[in-house]
N, C-alpha and C positions, 0 to 999 in steps of 0.2 A: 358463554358467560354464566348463565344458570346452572350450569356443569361445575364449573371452578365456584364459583360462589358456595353452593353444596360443598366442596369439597375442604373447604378452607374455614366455614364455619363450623361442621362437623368436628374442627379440631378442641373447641370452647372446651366441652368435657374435658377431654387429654389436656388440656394447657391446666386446669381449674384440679387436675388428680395431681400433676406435679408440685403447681405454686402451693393450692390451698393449706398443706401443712405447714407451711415456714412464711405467711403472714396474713394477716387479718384480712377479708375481704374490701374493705374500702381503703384501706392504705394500697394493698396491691392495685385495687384499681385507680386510686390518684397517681400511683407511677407510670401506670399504664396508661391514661390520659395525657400526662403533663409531656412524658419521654414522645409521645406520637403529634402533640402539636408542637414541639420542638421538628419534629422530621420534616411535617406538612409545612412547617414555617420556610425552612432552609431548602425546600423542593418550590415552593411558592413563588421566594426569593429569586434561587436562579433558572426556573420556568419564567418569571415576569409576570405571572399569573394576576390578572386584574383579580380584585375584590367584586364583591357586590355593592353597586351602588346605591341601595337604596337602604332608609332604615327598616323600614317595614320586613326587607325580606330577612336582614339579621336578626329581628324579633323573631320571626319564621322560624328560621334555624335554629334559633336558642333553645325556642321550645322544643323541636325534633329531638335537639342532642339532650335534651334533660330527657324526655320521656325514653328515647332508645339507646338511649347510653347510660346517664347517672341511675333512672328508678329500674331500668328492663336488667342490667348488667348487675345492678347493686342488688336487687331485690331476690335474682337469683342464688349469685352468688353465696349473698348471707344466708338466704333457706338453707343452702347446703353447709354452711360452716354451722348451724343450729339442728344440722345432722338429718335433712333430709334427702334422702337417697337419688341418685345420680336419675333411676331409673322415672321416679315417681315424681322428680319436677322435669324432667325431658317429657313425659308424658302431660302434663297440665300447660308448660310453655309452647308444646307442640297442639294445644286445641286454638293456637292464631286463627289458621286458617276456616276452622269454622265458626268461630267469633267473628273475621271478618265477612266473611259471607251470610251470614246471619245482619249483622249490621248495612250490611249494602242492600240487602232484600230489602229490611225496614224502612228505608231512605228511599226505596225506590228504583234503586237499579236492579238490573234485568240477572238474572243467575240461573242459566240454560237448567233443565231437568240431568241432562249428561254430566254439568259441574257437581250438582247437588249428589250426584251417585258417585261420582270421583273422591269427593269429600268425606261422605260416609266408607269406602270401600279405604282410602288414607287413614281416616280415624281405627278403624278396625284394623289396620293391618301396624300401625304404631301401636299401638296394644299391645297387640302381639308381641310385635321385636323389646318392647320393655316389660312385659309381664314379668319374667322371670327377675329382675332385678325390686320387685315391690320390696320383699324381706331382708334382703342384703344389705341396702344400705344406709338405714336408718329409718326413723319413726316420724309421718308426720302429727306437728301439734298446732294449736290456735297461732302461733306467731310465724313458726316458717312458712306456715300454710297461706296466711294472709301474704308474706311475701311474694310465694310465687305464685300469690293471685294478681299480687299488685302488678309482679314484671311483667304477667301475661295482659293485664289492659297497657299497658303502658307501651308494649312495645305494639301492641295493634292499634289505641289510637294514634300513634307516631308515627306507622304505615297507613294509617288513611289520613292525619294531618299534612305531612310531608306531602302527600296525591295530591291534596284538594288545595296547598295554601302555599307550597313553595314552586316557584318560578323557575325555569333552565337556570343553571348558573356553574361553572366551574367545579368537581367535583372534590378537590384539592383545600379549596378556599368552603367551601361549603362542609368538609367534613372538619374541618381548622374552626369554626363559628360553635359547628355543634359540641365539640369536644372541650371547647372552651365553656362552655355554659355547663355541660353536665363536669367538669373539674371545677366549676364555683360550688356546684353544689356538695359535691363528694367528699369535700378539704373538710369541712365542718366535722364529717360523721366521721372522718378519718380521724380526725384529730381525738376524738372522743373515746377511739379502741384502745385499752389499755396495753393488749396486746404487743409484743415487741417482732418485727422485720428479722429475719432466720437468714441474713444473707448465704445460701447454699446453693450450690450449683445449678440444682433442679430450680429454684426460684429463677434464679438469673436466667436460664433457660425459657421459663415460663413465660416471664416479663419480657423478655427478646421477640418471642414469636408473636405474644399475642399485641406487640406494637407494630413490627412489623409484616405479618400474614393479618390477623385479624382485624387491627382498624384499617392500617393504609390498606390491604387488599379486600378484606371480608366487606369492610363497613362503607369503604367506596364504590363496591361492587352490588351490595344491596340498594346504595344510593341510587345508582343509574339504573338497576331493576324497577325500583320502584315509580323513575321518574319516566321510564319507557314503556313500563307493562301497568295491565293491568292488574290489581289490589291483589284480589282474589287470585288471581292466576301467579301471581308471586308472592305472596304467602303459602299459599300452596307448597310451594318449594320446601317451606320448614317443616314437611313431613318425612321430609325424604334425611333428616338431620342427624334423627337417632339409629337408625339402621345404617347407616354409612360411618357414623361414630363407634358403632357393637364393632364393624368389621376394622376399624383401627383398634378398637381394643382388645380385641384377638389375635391381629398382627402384634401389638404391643407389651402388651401383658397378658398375652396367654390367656385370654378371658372366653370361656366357651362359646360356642355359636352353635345352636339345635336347630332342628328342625322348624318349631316354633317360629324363630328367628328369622331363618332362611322363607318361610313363609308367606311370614307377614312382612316381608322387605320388599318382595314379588307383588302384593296387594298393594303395599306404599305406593309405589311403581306406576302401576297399572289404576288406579287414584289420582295422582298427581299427572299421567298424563293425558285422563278424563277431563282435568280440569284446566287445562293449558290446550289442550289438542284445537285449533281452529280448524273449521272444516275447509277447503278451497273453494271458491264463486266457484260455479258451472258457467 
């Protein structure tokens, strides 16, 4: 599951290189909300799938899907449509996991010496595989920069919210709560782009995949990581995001891959399963 999860989020960039041209970032993402609780409705439906009964836990989920869907998806998103480079918010979105890990110290939970070097040896080696994209693809300023400061708390307190305040619950009906609250909030700022919808190929494409791989598979997939693993040990994973994303964009568009690359994708690696590795009882 942590395999395909990697594999199917690493697609965000590639979906966000094809749509981003041909419409606005919160319109794109109100169609891509609206169209996937439509899907989870009508799977829902003829699944039978109970709800959640309680209110409390749908206040729960509201908040998850505003912080990991409406501010972590919108906040990125718009940094790069305000021209910040693919490499340099992958790099800032990808310091989760040691945001999380630094916050669960604080709190008081345990974070072995072995994690804390997985962590560090992950950071360094994301670096790495994004270094060479700093100058390429735009300039950060005061506003995109705030953005993909804001996606990066938003989507780490949403991973320890979600830990610490949602209950088992259906993974279907639980992604249908959150997406419904971050598309209340999305319609507003959508509405506001003056920007006009490029119905083109590539868009339709975009908007296909990232309803169907990205929420119903990425985002259900994250769900149940989160609600099985531990914080840190699955945040963790989003290091592994950018260097599995450089190798589709080398398959895709012929985007080089160096040494550099090759690297610190190895270090990624060798980090992340620092901080996942459980030892066996003796």
């Amino acid at each position: 599951m942590p395999a395909v999860f990697v594999l199917i989020w690493s697609t965000g960039f590639i979906v966000a290189r094809y749509g981003m041209p041909h419409a606005p970032p919160f319109k794109f993402l109100a169609m891509r909300y609206a169209l996937s609780i439509a899907c989870f409705l009508l799977w829902i439906t003829l699944a039978r799938v109970k709800w959640p009964t309680q209110g409390r836990q749908w206040g729960h989920l509201a908040v998850t899907g505003v912080l990991m869907h409406a501010c972590y998806l919108g906040g990125v998103w718009a940094a790069v449509k305000l021209g910040m480079g693919s490499g340099l918010s992958s790099l800032i979105v990808g310091l989760q996991p040691v945001l999380t890990a630094l916050w669960l110290a604080s709190t008081g939970s345990r974070i072995v010496p072995r994690q804390w070097i997985g962590l560090t040896l992950g950071l360094i080696g994301l670096v790495m595989v994004v270094s060479r994209k700093f100058g390429s693809g735009g300039e950060a300023n005061v506003l995109n920069l705030s953005l993909a400061l804001g996606a990066l708390l938003s989507i780490t307190t949403g991973t320890l919210y979600q830990k610490r305040f949602v209950t088992s619950c259906d993974v279907r009906t639980a992604n249908t709560v959150q997406l419904m609250a971050a598309l209340l909030v999305t319609l507003p700022l959508a509405a506001l782009e003056i920007e006009a919808v490029d119905w083109h190929i590539e868009l339709i494409g975009a908007i296909a995949w990232s309803v169907l791989a990205l929420t119903l598979g990425g985002s259900s997939l994250l769900y149940l990581l989160i609600q099985k693993g531990a914080a840190a040990s699955v945040t963790s994973l989003m290091y592994l995001v950018p260097p599995v994303t450089a190798l589709m964009a080398w398959m895709l568009f012929a985007e080089a891959i160096t040494l550099t690359t090759i690297l610190g994708t190895l270090l990624t690696a060798v980090g992340v399963a620092l901080v996942v590795w459980q030892p066996k009882a003796v």
